[in-house]
ZADO-1210 file (C-alpha; in nm, 4 decimals, padded with zeros to 6 digits):
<atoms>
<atom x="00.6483" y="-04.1584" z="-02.2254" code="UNK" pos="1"/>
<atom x="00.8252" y="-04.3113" z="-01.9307" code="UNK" pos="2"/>
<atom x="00.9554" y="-04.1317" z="-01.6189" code="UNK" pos="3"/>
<atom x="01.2879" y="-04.1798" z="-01.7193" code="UNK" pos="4"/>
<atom x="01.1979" y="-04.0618" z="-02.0622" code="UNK" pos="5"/>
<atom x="01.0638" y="-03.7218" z="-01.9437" code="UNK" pos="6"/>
<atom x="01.3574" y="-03.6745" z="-01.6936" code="UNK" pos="7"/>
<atom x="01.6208" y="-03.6670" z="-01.9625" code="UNK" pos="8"/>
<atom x="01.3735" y="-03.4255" z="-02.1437" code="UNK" pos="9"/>
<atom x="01.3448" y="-03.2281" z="-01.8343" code="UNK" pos="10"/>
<atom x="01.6740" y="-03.1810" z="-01.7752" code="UNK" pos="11"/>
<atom x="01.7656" y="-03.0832" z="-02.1110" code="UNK" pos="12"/>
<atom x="01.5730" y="-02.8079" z="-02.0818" code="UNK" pos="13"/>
<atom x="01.7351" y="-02.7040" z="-01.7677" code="UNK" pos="14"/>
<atom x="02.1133" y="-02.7266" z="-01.8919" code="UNK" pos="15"/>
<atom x="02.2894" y="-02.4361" z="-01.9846" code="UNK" pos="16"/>
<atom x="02.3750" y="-02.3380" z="-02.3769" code="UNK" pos="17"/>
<atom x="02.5833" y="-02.1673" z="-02.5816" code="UNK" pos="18"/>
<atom x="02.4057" y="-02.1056" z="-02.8995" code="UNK" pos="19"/>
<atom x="02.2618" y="-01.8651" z="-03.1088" code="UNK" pos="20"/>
<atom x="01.9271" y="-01.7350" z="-02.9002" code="UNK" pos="21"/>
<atom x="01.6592" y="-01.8380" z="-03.1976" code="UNK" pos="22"/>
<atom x="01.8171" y="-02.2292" z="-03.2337" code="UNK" pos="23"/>
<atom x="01.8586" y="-02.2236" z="-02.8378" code="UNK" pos="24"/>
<atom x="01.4585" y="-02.1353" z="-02.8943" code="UNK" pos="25"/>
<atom x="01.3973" y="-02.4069" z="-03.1902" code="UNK" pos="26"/>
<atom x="01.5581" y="-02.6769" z="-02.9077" code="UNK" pos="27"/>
<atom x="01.3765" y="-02.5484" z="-02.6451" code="UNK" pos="28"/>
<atom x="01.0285" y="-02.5510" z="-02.8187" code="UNK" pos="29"/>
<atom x="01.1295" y="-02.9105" z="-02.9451" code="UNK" pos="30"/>
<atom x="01.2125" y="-03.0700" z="-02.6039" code="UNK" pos="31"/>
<atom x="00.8786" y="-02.8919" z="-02.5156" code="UNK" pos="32"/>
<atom x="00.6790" y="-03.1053" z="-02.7789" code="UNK" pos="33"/>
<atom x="00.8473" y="-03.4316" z="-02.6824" code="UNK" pos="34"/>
<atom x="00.6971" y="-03.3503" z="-02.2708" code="UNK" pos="35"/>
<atom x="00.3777" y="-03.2675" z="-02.3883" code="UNK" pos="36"/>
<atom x="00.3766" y="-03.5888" z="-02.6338" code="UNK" pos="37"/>
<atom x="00.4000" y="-03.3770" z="-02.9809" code="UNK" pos="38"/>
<atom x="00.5376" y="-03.5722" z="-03.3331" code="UNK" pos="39"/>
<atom x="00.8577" y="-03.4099" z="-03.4018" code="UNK" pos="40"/>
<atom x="00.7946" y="-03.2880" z="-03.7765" code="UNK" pos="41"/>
<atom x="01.1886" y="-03.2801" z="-03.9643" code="UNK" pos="42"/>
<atom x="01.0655" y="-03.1166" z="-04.2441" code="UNK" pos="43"/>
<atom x="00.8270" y="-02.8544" z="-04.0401" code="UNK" pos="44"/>
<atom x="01.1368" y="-02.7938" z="-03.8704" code="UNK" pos="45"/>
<atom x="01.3460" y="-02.7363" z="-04.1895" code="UNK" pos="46"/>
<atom x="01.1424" y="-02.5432" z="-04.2827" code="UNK" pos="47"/>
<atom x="01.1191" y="-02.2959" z="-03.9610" code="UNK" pos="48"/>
<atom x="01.4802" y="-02.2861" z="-04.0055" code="UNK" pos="49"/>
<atom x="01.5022" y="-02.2070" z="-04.3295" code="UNK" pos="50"/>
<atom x="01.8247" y="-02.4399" z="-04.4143" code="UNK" pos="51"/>
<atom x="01.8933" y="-02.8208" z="-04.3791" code="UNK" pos="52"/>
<atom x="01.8778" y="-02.9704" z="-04.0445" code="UNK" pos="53"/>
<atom x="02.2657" y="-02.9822" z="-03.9259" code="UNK" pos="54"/>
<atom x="02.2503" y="-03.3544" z="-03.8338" code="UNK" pos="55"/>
<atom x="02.5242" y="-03.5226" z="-03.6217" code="UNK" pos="56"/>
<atom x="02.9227" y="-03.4378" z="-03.7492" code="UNK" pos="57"/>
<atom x="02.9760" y="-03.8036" z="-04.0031" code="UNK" pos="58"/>
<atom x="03.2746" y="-03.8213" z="-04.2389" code="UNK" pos="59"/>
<atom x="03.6244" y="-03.6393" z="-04.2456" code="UNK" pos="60"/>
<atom x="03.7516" y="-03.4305" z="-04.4568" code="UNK" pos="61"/>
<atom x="04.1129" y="-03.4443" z="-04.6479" code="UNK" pos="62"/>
<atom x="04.3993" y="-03.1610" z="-04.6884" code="UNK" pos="63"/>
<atom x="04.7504" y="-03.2711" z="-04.8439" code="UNK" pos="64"/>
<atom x="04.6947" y="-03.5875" z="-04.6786" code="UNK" pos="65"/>
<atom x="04.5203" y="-03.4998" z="-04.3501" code="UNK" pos="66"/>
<atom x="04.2295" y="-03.6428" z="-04.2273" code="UNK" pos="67"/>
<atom x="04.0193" y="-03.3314" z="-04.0582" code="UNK" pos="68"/>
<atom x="03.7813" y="-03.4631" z="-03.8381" code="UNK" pos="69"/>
<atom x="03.4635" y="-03.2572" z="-03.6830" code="UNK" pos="70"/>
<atom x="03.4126" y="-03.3427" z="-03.3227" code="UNK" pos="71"/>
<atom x="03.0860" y="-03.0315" z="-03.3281" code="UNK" pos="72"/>
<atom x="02.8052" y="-03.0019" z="-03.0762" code="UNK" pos="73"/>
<atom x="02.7116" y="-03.1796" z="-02.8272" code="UNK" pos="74"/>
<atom x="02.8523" y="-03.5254" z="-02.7730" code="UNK" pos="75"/>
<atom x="02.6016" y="-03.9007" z="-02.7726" code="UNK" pos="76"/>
<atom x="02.6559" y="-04.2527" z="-02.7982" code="UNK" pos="77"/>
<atom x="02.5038" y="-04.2853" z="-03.1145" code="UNK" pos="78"/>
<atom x="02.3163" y="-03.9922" z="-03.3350" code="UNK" pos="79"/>
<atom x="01.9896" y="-03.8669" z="-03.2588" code="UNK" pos="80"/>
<atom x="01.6629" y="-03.6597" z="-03.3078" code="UNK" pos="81"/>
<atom x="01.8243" y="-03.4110" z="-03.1180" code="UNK" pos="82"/>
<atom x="02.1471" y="-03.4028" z="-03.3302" code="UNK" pos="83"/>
<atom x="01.9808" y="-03.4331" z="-03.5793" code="UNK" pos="84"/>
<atom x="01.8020" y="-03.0982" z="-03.5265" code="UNK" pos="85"/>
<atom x="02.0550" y="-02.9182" z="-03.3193" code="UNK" pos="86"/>
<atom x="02.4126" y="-03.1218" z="-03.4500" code="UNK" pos="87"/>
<atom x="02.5854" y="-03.3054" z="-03.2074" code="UNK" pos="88"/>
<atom x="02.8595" y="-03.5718" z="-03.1995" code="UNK" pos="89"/>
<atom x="02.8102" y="-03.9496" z="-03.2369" code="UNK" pos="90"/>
<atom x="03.0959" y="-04.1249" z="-02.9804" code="UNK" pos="91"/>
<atom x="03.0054" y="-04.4612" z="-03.2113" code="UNK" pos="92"/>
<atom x="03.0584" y="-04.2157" z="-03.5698" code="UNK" pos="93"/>
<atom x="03.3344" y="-04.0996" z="-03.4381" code="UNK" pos="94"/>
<atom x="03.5034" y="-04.3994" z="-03.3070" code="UNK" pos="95"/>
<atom x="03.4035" y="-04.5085" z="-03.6822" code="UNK" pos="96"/>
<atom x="03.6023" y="-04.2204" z="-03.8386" code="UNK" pos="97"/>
<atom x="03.8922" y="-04.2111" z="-03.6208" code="UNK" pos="98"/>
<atom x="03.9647" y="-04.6046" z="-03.7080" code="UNK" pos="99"/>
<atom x="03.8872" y="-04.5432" z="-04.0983" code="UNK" pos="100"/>
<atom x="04.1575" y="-04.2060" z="-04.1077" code="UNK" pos="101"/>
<atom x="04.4205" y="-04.4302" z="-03.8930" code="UNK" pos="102"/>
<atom x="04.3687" y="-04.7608" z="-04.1422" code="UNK" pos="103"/>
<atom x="04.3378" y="-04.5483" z="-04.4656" code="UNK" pos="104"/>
<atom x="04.6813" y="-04.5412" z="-04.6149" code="UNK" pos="105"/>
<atom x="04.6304" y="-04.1701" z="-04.8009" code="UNK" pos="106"/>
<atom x="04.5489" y="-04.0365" z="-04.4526" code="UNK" pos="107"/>
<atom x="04.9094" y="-03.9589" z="-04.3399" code="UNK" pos="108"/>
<atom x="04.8182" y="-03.7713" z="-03.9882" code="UNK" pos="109"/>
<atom x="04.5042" y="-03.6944" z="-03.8288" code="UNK" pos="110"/>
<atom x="04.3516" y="-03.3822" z="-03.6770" code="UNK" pos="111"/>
<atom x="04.0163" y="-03.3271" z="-03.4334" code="UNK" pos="112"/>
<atom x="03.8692" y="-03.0206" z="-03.5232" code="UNK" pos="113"/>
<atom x="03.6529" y="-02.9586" z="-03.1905" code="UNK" pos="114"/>
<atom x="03.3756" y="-02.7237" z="-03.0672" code="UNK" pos="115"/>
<atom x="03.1730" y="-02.9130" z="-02.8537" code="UNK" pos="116"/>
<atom x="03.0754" y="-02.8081" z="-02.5225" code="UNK" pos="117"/>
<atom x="03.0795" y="-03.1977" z="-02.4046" code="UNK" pos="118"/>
<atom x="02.7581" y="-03.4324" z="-02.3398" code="UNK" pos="119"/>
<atom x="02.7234" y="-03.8152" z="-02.2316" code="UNK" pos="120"/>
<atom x="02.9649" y="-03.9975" z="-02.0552" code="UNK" pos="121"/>
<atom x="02.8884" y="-04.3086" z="-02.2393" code="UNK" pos="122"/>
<atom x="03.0643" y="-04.3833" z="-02.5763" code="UNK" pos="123"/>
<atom x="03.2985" y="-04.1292" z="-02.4517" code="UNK" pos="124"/>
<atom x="03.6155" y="-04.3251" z="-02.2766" code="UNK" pos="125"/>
<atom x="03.5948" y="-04.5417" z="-02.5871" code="UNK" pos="126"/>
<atom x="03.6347" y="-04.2456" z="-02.8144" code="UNK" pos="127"/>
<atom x="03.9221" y="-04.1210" z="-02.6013" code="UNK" pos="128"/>
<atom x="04.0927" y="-04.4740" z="-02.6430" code="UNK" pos="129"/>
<atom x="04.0369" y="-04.4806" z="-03.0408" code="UNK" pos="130"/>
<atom x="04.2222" y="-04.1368" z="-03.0860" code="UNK" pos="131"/>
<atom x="04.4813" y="-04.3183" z="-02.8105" code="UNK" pos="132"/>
<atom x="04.5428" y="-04.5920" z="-03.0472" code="UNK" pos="133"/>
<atom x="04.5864" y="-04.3482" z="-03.3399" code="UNK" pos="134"/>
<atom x="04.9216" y="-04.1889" z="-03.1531" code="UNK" pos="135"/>
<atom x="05.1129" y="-04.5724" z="-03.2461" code="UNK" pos="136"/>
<atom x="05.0129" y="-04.5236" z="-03.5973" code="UNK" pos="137"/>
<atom x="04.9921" y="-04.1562" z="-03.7134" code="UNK" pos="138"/>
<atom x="05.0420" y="-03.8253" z="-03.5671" code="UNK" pos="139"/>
<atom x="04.7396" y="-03.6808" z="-03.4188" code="UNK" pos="140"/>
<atom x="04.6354" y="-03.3462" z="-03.2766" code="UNK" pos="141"/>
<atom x="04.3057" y="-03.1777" z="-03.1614" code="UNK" pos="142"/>
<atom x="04.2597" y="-02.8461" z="-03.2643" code="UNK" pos="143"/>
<atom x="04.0015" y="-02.6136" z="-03.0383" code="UNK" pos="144"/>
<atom x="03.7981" y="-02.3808" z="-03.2496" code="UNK" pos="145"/>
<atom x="03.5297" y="-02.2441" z="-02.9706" code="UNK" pos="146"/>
<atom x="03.5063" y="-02.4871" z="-02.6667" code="UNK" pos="147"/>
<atom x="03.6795" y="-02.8001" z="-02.6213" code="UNK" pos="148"/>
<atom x="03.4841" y="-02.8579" z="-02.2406" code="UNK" pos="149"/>
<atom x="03.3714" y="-03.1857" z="-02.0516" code="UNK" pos="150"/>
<atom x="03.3385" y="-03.5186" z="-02.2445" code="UNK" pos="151"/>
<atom x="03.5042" y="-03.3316" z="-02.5866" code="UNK" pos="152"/>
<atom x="03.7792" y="-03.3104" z="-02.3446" code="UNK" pos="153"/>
<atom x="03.8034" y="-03.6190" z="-02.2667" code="UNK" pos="154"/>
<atom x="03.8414" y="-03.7056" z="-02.5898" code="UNK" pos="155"/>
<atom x="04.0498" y="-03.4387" z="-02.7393" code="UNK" pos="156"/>
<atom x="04.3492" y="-03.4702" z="-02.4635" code="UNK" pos="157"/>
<atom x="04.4194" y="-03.7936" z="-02.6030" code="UNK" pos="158"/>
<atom x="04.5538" y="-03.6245" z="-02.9112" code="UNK" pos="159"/>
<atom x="04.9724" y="-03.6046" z="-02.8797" code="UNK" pos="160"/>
<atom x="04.8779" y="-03.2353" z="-02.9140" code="UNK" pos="161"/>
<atom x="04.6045" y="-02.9766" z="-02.8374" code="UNK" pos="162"/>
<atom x="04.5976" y="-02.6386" z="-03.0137" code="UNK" pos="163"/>
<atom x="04.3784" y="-02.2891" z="-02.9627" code="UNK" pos="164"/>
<atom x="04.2586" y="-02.1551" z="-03.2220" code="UNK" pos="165"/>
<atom x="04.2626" y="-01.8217" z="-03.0834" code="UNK" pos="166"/>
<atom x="04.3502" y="-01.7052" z="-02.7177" code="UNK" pos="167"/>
<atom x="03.9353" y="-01.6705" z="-02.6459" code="UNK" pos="168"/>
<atom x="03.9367" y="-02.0318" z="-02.6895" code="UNK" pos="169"/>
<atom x="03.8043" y="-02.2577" z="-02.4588" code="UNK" pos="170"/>
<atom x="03.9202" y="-02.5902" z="-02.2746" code="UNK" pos="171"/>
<atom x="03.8468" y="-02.7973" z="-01.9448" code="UNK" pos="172"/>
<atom x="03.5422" y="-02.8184" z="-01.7360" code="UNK" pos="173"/>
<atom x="03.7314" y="-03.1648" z="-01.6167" code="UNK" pos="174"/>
<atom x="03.4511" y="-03.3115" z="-01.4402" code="UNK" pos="175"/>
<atom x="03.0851" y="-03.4979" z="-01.3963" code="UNK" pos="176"/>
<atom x="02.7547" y="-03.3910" z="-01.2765" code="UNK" pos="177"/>
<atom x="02.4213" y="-03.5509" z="-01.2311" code="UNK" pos="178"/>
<atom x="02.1021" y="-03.4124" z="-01.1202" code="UNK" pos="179"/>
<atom x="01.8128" y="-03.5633" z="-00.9038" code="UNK" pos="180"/>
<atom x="01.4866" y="-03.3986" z="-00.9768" code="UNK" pos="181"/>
<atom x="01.1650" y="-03.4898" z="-00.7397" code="UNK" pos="182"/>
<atom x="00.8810" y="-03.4369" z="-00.9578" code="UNK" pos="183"/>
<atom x="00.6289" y="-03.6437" z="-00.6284" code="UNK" pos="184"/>
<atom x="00.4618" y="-03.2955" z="-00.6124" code="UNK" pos="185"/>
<atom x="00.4177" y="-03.2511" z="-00.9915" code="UNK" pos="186"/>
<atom x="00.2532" y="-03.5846" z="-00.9898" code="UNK" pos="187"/>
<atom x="00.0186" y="-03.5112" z="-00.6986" code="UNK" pos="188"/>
<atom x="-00.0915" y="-03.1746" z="-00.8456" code="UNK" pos="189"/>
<atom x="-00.2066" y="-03.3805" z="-01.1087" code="UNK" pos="190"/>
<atom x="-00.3661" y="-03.6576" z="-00.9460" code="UNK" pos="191"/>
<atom x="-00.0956" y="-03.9201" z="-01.0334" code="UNK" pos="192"/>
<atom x="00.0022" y="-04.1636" z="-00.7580" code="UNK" pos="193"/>
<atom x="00.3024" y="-04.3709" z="-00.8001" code="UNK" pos="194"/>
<atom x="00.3904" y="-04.6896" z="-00.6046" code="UNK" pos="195"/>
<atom x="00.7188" y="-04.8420" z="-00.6390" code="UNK" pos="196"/>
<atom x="00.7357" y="-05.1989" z="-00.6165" code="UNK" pos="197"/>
<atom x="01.1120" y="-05.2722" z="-00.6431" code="UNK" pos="198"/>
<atom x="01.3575" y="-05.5482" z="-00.5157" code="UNK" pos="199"/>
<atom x="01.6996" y="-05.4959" z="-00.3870" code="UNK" pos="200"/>
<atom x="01.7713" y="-05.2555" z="-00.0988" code="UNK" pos="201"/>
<atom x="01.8992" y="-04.9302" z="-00.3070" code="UNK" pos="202"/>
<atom x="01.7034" y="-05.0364" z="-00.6199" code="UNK" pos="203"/>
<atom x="01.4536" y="-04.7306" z="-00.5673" code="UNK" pos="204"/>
<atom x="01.7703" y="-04.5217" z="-00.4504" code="UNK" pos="205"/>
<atom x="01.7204" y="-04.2356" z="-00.6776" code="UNK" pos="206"/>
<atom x="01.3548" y="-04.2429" z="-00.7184" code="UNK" pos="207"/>
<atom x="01.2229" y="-03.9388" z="-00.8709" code="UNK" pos="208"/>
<atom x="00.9060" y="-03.9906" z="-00.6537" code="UNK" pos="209"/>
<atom x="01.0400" y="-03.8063" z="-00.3516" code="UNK" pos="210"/>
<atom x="01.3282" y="-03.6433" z="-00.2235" code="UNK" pos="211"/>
<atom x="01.6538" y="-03.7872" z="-00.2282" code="UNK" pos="212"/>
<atom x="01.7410" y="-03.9690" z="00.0595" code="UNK" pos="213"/>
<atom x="02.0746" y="-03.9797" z="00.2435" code="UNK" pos="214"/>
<atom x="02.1827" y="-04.3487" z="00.1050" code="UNK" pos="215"/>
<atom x="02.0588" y="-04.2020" z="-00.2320" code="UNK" pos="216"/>
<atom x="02.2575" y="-03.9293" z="-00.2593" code="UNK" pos="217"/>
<atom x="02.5302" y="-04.1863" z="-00.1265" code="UNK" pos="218"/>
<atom x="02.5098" y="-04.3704" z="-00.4044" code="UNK" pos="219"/>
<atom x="02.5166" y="-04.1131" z="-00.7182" code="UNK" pos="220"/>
<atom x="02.7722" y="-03.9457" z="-00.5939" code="UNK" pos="221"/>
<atom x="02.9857" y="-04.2715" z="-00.5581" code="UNK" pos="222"/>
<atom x="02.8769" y="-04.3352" z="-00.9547" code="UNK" pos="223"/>
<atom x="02.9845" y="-03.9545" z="-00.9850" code="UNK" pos="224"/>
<atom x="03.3271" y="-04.0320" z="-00.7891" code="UNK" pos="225"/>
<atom x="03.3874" y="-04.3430" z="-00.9648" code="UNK" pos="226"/>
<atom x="03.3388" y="-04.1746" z="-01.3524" code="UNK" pos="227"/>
<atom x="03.5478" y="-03.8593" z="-01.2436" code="UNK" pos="228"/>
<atom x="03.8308" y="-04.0449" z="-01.1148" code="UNK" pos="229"/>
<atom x="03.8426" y="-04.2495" z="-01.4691" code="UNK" pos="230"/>
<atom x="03.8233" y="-03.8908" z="-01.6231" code="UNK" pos="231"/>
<atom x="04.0765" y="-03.7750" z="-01.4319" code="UNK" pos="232"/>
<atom x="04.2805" y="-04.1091" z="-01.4847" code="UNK" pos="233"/>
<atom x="04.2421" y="-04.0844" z="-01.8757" code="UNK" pos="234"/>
<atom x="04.3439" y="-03.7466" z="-01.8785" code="UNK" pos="235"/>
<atom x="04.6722" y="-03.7614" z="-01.6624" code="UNK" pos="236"/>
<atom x="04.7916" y="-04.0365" z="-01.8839" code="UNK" pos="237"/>
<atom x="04.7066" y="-03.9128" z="-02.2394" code="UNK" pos="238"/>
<atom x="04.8383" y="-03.5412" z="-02.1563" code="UNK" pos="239"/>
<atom x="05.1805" y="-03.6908" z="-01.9899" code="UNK" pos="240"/>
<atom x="05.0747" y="-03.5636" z="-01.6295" code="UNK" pos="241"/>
<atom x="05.0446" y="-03.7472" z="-01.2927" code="UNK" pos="242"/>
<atom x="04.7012" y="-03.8007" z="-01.1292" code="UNK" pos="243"/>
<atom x="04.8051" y="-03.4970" z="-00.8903" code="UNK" pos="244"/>
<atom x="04.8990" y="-03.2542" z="-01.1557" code="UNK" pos="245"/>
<atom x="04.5544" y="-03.2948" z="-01.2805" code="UNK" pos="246"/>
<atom x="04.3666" y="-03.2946" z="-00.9778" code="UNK" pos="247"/>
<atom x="04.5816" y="-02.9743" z="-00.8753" code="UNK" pos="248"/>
<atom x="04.5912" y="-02.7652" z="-01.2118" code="UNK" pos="249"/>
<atom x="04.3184" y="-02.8656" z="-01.4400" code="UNK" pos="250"/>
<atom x="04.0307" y="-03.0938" z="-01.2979" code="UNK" pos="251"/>
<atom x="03.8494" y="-02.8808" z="-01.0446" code="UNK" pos="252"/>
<atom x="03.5864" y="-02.8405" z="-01.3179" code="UNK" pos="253"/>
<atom x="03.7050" y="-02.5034" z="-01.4553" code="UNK" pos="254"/>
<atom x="03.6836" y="-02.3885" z="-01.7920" code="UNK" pos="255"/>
<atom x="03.9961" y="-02.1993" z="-01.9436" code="UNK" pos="256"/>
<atom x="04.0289" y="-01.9564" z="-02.1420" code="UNK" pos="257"/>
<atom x="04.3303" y="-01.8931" z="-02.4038" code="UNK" pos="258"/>
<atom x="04.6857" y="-01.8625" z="-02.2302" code="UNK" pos="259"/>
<atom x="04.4688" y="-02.0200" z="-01.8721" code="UNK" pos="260"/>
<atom x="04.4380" y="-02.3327" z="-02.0706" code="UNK" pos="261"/>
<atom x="04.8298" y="-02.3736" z="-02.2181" code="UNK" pos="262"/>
<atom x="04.9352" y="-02.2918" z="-01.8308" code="UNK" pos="263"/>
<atom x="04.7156" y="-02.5089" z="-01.6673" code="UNK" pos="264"/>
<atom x="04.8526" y="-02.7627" z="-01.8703" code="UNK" pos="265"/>
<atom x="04.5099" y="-02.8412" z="-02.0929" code="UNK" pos="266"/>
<atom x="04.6308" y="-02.7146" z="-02.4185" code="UNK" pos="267"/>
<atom x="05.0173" y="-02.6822" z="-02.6053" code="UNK" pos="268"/>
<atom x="04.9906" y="-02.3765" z="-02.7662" code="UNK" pos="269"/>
<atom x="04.7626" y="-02.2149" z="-03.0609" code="UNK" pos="270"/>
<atom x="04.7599" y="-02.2587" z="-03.4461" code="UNK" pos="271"/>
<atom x="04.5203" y="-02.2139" z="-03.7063" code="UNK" pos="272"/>
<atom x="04.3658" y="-02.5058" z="-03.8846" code="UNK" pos="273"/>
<atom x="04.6017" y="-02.4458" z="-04.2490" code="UNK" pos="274"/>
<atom x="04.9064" y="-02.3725" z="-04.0471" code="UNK" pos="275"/>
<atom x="04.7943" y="-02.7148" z="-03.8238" code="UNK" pos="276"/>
<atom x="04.7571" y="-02.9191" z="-04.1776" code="UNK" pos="277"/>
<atom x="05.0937" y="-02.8132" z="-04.2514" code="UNK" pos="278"/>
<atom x="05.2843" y="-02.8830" z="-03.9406" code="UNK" pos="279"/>
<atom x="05.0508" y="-03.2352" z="-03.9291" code="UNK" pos="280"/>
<atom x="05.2153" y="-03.2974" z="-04.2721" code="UNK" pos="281"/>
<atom x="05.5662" y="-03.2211" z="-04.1810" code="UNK" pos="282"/>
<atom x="05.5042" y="-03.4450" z="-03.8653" code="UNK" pos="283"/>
<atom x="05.4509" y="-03.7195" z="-04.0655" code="UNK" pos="284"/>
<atom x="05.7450" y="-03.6748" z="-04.2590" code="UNK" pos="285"/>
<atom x="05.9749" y="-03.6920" z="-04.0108" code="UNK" pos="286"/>
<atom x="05.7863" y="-04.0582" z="-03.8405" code="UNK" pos="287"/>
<atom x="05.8545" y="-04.2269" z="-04.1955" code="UNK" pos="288"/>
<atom x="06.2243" y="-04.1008" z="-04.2130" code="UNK" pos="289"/>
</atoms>
């Protein structure tokens, strides 16, 4: 496995969840196997869980003409073993679905049905700009059934709407993170010895083999700047707002809850998914007349 390998696996285990507490324990005991170098088993895992694997959110489904999207779990470039086992969101599937519901003539208006707490910044401007392109064609809303946070954010505000579900909903968390982790005493406890042999001055900038250095820490959080402003960007002009509205009422990283959310400016109000469908329908009505 290579360093970088076990660093993602590493920190996976060191984000926060939201989950039940025995499939927060099947992740954790799977991330645990990958470290140590274990075969992931899908059907010994099936089986521990006792129902089908939930796999990564594919395919939409139709009501009286509206394409109802899942946007569930948390969000990758393309699926995974680990949505695979614990769900998740494919940006690439989901780019895939949002283009199929826009081009397919029965589909008269779209809606994101979202609970995803966020994930990877890759794949994810490009889902935000597929849903964009939707708005010239059909109506489109996202709809926030649990936690619309982060990257699912991202994507969701560039819906020409954004319902609650209910005022315990979730929305925001409007920013990026990264994490060094020094793992040089790890490594010596057991006898390893790196030595970096690099070239260009800041290629060994954020080297896991030692603290992070001053120019280091320079330089992620200049990547960290540089993503959070395009966040930021993206999310002033698909919700209608200026660059300072969002820096002032809805990207300092919060998440909102309910009412919070619709004042900040995150969300338009709260619907339930049949009374969505029907106002979705009515929507497109109106664009044909």
């Amino acid at each position: 496995m290579s360093n970088t390998q076990h660093r993602l696996l590493l920190h996976a285990l060191d984000a926060p969840w939201a989950c039940l507490p025995e499939h927060h324990a099947l992740v954790c005991s799977l991330v645990e196997g990958w470290i140590r170098g274990d075969r992931v088993d899908l059907g010994e895992l099936q089986a521990r869980r006792g129902e089908p694997l939930p796999g990564p959110s594919r395919g939409y489904e139709v009501r009286n003409g509206v394409a109802i999207i899942p946007v569930m779990g948390t969000m990758a470039p393309r699926a995974n073993l680990m949505a695979d086992v614990s769900g998740g969101v494919s940006s690439e599937l989901l780019v895939r679905d949002v283009r199929a519901a826009a081009a397919d003539p029965k589909i008269k208006a779209v809606i994101l049905q979202i609970d995803s707490p966020g994930g990877a910044v890759a794949g994810t401007p490009a889902a935000a700009a597929a849903v964009m392109a939707v708005r010239g064609v059909k109506p489109v809303a996202a709809l926030v059934e649990g936690i619309m946070a982060s990257a699912a954010y991202w994507v969701g505000s560039a819906a020409e709407s954004v319902r609650l579900s209910s005022r315990v909903d979730l929305a925001g968390s409007i920013g990026v993170r990264m994490v060094h982790r020094d793992i040089s005493q790890a490594k010596a406890a057991a006898g390893v010895t790196d030595t970096e042999i690099v070239a260009g001055r800041f290629k060994n900038a954020g080297s896991d083999n030692g603290p992070l250095s001053e120019s280091g820490r320079e330089i992620l959080q200049g990547r960290v700047d540089a993503i959070y402003s395009e966040f930021v960007g993206d999310v002033a002009r698909q919700r209608g707002r200026s660059v300072e509205q969002v820096l002032a009422d809805m990207a300092d990283g919060r998440v909102f809850v309910g009412q919070q959310a619709v004042d900040a400016g995150l969300a338009d109000g709260f619907a339930s998914l049949d009374d969505l469908v029907a106002e979705m329908k009515d929507r497109a009505k109106w664009r044909r007349i």
